[in-house]
MIDOSE-1310 file (N, C-alpha, C; in nm, 2 decimals, decimal comma, always signed):
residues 209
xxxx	+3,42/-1,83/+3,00/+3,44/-1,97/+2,96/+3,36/-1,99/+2,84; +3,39/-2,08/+2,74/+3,35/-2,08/+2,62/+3,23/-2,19/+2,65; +3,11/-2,21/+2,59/+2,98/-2,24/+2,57/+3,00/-2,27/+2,44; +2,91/-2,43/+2,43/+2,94/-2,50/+2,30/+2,85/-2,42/+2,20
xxxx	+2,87/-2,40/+2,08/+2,75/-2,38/+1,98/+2,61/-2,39/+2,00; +2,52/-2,28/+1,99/+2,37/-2,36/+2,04/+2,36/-2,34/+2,19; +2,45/-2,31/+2,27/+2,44/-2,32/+2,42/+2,44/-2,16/+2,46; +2,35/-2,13/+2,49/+2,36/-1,96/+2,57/+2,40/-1,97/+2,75
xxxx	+2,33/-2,11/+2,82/+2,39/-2,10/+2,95/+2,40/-2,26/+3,02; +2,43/-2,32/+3,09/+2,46/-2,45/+3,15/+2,35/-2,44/+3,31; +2,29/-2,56/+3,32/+2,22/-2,56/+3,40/+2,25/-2,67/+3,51; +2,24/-2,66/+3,62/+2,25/-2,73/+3,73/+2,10/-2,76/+3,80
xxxx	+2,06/-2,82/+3,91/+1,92/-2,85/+4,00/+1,87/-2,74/+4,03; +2,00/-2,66/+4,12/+1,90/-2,49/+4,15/+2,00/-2,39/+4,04; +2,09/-2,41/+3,98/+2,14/-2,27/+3,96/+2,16/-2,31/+3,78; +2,17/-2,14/+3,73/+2,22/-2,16/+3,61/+2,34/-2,04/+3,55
xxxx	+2,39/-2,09/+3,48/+2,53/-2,03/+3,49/+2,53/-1,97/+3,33; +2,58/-1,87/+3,29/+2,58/-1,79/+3,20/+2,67/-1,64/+3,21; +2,71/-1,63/+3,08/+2,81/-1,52/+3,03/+2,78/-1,42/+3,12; +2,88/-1,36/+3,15/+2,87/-1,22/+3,28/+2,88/-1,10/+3,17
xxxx	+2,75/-1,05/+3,18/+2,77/-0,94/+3,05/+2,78/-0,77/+3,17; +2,77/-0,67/+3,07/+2,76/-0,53/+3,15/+2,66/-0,46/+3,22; +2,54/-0,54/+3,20/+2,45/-0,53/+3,35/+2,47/-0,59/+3,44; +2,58/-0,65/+3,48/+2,65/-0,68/+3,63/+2,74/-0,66/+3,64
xxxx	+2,75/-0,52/+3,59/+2,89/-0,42/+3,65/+2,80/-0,41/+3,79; +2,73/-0,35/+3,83/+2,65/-0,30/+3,98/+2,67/-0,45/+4,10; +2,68/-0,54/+4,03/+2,67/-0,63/+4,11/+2,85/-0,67/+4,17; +2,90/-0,73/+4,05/+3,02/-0,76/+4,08/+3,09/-0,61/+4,14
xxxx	+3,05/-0,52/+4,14/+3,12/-0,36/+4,22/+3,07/-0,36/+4,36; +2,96/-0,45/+4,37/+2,96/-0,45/+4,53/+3,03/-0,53/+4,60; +3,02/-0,71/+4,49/+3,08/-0,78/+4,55/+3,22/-0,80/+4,61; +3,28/-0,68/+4,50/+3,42/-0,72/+4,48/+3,48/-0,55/+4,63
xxxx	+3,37/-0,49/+4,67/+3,37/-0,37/+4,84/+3,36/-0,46/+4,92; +3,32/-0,59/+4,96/+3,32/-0,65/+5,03/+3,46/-0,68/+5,09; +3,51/-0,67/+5,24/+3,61/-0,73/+5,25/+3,62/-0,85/+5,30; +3,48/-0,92/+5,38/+3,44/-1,03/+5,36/+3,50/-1,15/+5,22
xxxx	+3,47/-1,07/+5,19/+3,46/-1,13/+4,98/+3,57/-1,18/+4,93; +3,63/-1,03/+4,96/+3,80/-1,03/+4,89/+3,91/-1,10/+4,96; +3,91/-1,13/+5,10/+3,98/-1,14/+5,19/+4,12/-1,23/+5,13; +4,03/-1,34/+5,08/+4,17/-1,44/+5,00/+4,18/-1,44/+4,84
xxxx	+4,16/-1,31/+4,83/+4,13/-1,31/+4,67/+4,26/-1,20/+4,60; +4,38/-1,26/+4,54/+4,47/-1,19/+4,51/+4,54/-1,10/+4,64; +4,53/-0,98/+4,60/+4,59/-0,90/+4,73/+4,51/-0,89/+4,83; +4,39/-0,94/+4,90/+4,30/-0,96/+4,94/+4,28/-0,79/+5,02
xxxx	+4,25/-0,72/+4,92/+4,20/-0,53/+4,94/+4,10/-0,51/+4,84; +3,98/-0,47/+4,90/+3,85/-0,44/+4,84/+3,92/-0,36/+4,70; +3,81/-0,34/+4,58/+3,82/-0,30/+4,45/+3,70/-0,21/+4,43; +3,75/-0,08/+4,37/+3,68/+0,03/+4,37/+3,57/-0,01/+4,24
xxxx	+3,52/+0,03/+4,22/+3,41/+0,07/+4,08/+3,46/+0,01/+3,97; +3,58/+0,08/+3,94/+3,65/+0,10/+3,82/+3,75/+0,02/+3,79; +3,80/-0,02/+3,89/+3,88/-0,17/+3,91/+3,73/-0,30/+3,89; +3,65/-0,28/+3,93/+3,56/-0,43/+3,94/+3,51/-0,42/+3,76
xxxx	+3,54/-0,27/+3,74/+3,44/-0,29/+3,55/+3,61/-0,35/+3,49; +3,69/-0,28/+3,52/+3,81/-0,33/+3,45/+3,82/-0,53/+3,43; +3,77/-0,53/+3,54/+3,82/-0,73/+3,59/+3,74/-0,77/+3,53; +3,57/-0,71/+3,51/+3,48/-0,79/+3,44/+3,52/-0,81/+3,28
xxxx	+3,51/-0,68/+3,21/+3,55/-0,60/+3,11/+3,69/-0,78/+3,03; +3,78/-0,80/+3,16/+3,86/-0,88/+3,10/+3,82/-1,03/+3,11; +3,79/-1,04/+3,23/+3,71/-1,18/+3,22/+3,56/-1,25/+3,14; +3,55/-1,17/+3,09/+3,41/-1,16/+2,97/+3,48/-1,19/+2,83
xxxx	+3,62/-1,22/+2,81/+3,67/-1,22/+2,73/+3,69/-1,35/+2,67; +3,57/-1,44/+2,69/+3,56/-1,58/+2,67/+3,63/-1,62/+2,53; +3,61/-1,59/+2,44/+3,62/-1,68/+2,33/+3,81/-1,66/+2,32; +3,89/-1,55/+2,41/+4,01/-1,54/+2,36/+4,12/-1,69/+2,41
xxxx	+4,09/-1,69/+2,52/+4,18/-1,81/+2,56/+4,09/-1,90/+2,62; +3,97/-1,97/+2,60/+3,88/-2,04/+2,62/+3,87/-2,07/+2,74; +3,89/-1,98/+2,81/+3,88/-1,95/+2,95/+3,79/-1,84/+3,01; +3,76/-1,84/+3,08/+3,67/-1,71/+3,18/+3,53/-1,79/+3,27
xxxx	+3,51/-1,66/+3,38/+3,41/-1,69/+3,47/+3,26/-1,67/+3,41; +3,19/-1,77/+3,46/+3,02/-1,67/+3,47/+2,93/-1,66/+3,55; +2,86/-1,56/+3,53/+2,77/-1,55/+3,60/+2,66/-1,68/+3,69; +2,67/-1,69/+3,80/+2,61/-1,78/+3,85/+2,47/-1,69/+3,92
xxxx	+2,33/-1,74/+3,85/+2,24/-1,71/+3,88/+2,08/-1,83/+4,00; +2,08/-1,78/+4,03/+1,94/-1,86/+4,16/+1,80/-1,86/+4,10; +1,82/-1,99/+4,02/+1,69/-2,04/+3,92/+1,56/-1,97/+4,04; +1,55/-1,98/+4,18/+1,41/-1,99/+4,26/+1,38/-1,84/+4,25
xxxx	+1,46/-1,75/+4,23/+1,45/-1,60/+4,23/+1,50/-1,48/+4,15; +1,58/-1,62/+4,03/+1,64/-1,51/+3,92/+1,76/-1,43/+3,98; +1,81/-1,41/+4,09/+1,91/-1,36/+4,12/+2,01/-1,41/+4,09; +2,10/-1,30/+4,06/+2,26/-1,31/+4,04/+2,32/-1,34/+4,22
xxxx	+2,37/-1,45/+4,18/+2,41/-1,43/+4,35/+2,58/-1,48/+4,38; +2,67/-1,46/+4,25/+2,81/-1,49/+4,25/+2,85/-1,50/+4,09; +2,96/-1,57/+4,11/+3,06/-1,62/+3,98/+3,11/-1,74/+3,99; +3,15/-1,79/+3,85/+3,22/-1,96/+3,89/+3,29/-1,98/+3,75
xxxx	+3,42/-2,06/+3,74/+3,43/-2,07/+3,59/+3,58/-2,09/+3,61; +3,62/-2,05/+3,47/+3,79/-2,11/+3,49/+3,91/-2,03/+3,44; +4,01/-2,00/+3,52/+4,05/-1,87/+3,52/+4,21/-1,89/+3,46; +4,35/-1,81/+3,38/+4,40/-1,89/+3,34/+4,51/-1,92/+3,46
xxxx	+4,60/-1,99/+3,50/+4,69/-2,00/+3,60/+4,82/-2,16/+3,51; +4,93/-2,08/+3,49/+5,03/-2,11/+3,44/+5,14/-2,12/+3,56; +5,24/-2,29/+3,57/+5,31/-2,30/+3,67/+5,45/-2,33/+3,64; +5,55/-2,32/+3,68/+5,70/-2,33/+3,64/+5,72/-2,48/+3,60
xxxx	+5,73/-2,53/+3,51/+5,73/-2,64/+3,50/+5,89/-2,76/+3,49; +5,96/-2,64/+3,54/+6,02/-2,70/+3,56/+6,17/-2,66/+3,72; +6,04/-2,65/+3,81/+6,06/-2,63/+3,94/+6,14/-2,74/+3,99; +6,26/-2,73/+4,07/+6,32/-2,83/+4,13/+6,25/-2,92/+4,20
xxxx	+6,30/-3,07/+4,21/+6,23/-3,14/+4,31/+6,23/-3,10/+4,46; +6,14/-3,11/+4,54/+6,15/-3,08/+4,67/+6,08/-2,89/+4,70; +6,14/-2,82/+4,60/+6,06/-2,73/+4,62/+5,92/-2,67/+4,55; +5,88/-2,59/+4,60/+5,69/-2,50/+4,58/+5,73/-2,45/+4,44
xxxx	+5,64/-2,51/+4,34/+5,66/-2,43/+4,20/+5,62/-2,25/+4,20; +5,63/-2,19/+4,12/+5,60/-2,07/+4,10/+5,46/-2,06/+4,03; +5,36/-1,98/+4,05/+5,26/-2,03/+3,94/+5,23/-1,85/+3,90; +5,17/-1,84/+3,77/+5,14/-1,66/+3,76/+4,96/-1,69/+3,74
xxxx	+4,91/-1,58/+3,77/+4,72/-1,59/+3,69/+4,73/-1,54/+3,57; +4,83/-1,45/+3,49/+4,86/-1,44/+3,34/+4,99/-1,49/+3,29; +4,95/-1,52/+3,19/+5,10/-1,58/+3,12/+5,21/-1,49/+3,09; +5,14/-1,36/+3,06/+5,22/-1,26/+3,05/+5,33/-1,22/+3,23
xxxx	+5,27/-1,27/+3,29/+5,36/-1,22/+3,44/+5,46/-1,30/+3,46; +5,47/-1,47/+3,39/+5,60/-1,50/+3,42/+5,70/-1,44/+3,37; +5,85/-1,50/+3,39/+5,98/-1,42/+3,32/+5,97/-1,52/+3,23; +6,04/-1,43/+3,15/+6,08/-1,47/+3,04/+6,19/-1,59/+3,02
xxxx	+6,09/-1,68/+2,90/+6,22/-1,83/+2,88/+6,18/-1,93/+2,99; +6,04/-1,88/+3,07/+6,05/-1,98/+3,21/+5,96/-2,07/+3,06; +5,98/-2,21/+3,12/+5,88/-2,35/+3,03/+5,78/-2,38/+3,13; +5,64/-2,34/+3,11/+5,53/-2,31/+3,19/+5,45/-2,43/+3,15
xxxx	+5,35/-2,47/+3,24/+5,28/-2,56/+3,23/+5,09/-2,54/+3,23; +5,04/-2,51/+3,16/+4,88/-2,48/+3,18/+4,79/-2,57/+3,27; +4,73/-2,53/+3,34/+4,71/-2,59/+3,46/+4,55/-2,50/+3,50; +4,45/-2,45/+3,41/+4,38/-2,36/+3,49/+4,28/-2,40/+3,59
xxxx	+4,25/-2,27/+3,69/+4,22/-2,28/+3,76/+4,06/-2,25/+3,83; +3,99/-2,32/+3,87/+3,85/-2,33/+3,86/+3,80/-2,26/+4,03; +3,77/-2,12/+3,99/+3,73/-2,08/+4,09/+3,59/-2,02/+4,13; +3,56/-1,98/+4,26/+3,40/-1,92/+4,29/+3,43/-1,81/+4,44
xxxx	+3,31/-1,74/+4,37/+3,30/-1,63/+4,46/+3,15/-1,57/+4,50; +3,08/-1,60/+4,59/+2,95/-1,56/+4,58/+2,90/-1,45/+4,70; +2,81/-1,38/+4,69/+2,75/-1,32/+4,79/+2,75/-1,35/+4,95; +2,75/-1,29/+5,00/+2,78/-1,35/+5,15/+2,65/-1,42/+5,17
xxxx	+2,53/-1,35/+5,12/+2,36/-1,39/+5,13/+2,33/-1,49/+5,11; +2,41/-1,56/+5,04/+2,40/-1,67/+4,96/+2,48/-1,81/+5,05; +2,57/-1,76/+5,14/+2,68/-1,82/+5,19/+2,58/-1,93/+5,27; +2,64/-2,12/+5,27/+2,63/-2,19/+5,36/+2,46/-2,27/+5,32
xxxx	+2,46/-2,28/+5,17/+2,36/-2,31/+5,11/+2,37/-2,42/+4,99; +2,54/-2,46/+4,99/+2,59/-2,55/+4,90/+2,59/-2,47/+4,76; +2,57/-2,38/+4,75/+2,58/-2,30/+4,60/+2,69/-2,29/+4,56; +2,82/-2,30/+4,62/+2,96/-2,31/+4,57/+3,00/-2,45/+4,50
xxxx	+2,95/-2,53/+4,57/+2,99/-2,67/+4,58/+2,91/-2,71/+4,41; +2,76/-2,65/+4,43/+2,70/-2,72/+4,30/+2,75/-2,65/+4,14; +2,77/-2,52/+4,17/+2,84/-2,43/+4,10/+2,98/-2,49/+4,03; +3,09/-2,53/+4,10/+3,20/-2,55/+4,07/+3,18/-2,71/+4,03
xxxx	+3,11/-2,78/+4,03/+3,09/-2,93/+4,03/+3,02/-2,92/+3,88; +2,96/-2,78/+3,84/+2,88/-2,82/+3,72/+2,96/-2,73/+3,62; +3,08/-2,65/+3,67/+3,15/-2,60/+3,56/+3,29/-2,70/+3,52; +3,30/-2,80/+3,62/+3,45/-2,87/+3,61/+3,35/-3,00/+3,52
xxxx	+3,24/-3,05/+3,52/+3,21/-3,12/+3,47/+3,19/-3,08/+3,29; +3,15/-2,92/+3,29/+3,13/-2,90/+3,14/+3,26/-2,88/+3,08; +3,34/-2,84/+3,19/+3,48/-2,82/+3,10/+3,52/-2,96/+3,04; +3,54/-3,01/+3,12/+3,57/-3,17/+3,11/+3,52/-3,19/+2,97
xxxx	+3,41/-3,19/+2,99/+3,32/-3,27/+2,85/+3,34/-3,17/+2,73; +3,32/-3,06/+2,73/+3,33/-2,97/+2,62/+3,48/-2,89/+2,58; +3,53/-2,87/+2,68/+3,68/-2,81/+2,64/+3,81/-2,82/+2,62; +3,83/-2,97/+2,64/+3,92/-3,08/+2,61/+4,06/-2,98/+2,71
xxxx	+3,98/-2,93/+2,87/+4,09/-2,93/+2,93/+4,11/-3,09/+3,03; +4,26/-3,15/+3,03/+4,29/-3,21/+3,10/+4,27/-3,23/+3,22; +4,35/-3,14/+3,26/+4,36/-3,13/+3,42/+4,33/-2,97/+3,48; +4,26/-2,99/+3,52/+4,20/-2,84/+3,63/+4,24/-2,85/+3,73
xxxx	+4,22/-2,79/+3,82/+4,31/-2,71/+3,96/+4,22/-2,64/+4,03; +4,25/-2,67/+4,13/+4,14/-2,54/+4,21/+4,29/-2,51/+4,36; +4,35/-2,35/+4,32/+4,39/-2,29/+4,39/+4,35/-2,19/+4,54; +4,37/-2,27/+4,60/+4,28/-2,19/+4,73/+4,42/-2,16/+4,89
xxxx	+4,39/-2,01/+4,91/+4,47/-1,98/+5,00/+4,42/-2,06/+5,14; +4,56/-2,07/+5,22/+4,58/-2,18/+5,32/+4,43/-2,15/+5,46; +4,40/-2,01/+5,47/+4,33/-1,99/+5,58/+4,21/-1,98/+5,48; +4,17/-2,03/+5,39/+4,02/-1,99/+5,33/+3,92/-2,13/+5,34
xxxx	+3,90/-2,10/+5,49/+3,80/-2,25/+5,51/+3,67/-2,26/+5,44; +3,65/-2,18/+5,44/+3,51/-2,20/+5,31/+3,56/-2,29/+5,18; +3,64/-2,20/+5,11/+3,67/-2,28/+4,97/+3,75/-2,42/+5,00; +3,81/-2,41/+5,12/+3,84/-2,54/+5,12/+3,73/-2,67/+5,13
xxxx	+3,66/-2,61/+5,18/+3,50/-2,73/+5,25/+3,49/-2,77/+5,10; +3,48/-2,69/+5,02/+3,43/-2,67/+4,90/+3,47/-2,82/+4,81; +3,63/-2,75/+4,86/+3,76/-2,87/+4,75/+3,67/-2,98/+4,79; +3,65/-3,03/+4,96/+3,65/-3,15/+5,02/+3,54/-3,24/+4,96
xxxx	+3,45/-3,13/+4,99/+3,27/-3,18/+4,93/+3,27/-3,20/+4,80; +3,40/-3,18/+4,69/+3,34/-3,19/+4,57/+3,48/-3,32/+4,56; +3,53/-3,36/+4,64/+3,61/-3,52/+4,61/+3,71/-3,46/+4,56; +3,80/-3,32/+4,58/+3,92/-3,30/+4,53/+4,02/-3,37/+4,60
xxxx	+4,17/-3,38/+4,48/+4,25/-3,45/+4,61/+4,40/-3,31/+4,60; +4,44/-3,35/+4,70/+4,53/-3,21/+4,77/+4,66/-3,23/+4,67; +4,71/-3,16/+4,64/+4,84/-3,19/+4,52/+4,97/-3,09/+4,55; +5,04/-3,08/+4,65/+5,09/-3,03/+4,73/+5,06/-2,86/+4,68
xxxx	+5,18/-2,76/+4,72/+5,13/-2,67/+4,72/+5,18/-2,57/+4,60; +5,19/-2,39/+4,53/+5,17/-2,35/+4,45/+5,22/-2,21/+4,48; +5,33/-2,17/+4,48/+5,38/-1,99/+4,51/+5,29/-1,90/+4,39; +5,21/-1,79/+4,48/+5,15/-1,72/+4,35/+5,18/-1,58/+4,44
xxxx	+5,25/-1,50/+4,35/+5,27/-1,36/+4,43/+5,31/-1,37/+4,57; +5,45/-1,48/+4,56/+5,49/-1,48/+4,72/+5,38/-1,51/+4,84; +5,29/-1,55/+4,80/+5,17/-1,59/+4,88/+5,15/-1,77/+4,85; +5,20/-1,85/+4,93/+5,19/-1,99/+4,92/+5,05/-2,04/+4,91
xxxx	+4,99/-2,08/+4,81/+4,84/-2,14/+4,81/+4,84/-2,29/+4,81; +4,77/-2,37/+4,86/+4,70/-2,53/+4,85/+4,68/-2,52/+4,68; +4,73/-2,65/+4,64/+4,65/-2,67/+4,51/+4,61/-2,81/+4,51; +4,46/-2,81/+4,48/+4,36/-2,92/+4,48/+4,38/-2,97/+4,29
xxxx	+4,31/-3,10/+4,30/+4,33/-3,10/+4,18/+4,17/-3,20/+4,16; +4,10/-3,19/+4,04/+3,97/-3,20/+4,03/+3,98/-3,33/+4,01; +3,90/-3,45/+4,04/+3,86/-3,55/+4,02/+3,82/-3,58/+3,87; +3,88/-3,71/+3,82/+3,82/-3,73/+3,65/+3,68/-3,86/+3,66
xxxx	+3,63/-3,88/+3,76/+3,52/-3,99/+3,78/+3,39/-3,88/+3,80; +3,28/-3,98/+3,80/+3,16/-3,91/+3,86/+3,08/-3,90/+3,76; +2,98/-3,86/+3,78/+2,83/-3,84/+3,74/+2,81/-3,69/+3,69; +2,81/-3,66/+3,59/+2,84/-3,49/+3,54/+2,67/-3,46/+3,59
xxxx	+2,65/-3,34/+3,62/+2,52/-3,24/+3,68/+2,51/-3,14/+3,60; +2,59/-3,06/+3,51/+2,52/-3,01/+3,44/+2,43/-3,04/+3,32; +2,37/-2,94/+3,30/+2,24/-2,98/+3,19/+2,20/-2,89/+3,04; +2,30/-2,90/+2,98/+2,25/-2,78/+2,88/+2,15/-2,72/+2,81
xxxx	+2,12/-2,61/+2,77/+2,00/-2,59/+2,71/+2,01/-2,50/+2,60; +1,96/-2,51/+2,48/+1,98/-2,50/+2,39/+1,92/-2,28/+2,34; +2,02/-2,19/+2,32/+2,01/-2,08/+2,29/+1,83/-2,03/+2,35; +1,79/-2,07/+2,21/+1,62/-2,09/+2,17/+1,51/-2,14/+2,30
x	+1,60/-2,23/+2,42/+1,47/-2,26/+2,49/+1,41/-2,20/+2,58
């Protein structure tokens, strides 16, 4: 995700959030063996080594489509303890009434001539260690607020599969409202859609401080 000029990472109460560089290939390669982890994550099948450097490798690719995740770090211990940020997710835009639109995670995967609608999608994934400590909630509340303010996206999304009660608590606690539902890989997902009111929490800090 792009970072204004002068900004090397965005800060929250406890966490601070910054570019996922190549010293957390080790980390995101564990995260992503978990089957815990992965469960509702795409094909929900653990990712080898070489698959997790591939995913980083592409999602580090901030400045191309002013999208991508980062690193979410635990200001009390310096630990890397997940990811958070905004991923791209394109929807058929012109889906019949009454039926579930089609939606793809690259724009390259729709067919061809479909008239797509940009819609991305704001997601998180953290440590199990970490789990049931609000660190998702503050995470995702302090990246939808910088997008907002800095990236002149409209409307954000947070796509979450039907059995993923965690991420849903998530939607709830952060005031999302339910916006019916979303076909991605023949797998039916909930799509929440972010709140435009509120009190922004993050706190930027300048490269240098």
């Amino acid at each position: 995700m792009t970072l204004v000029p002068g900004t090397d990472r965005i800060d929250s109460e406890r966490l601070l959030l910054r570019r996922i560089t190549r010293d957390d290939y080790d980390f995101f390669a564990r995260l992503h063996a978990m089957p815990e982890v992965v469960r509702y994550i795409m094909d929900g099948q653990p990712r080898s080594a070489e698959e997790s450097r591939v995913w980083v490798e592409r999602v580090a690719m901030y400045q191309r489509v002013n999208l991508g995740l980062l690193a979410v770090v635990r200001k009390s211990d310096g630990r890397l303890i997940g990811r958070c940020g905004l991923s791209e997710l394109v929807v058929d835009a012109n889906a019949a009434p009454g039926t579930i639109p089609r939606g793809w995670f690259q724009r390259a995967q729709a067919p061809a001539g479909t008239q797509l609608l940009d819609t991305p999608d704001l997601g998180y994934t953290f440590d199990p260690a970490s789990w049931g400590h609000g660190y998702a909630t503050e995470a995702a509340r302090c990246v939808f607020d910088y997008a907002r303010a800095n990236l002149g996206w409209r409307r954000i999304v947070s796509v979450i599969h039907p059995d993923n009660v965690r991420s849903l608590r998530v939607a709830e606690r952060s005031g999302l409202r339910r916006d019916g539902q979303v076909d991605i890989m023949d797998q039916v997902m909930e799509q929440y859609v972010w709140p435009q009111g509120g009190t922004p929490i993050w706190r930027p800090r300048d490269a240098g401080a």
